[in-house]
N, C-alpha and C positions, 0 to 999 in steps of 0.2 A: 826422028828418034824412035827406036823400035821400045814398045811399053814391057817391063817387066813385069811378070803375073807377080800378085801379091803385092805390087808398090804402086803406092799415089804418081800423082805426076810430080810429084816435089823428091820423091824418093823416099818418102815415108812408108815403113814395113807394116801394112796392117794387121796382121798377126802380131804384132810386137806389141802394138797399141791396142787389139782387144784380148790380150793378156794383161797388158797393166791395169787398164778398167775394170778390168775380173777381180784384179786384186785387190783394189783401193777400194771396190763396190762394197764390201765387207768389212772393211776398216772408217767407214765413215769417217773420213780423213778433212774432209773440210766443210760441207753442206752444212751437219749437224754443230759441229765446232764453232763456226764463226755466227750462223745462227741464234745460237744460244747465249751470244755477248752483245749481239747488235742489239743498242735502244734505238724503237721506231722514231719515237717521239725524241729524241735527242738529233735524230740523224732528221728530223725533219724541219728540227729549229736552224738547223745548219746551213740546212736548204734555203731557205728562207732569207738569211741571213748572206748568202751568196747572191741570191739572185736582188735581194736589195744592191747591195755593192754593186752591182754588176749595170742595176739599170745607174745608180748615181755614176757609174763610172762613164758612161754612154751617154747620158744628156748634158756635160759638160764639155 
């Protein structure tokens, strides 16, 4: 299969894709967003709380 300049092997246009990054890089579109609502400490009791079930679910 002969390679087109400018596309991945999947047929993804990478111009296409670092213009959208260009764009979103300025809009701080999800990094800062989701960031700034995540509790460590909540999302760690969570953790925790999986991985207990998790092993009670495996030694029975």
């Amino acid at each position: 299969m002969a390679k087109k300049a400018g596309l991945t092997q999947s047929g993804t246009n990478i111009q296409e894709v670092k213009q959208q990054n260009a764009q979103s890089a300025g809009q701080g579109q999800f990094g800062t967003e989701f960031a700034s609502e995540t509790n460590a400490a909540e999302v760690k009791k969570f953790n925790q709380q999986a991985e207990a079930k998790k092993s009670q679910n495996s030694s029975k």
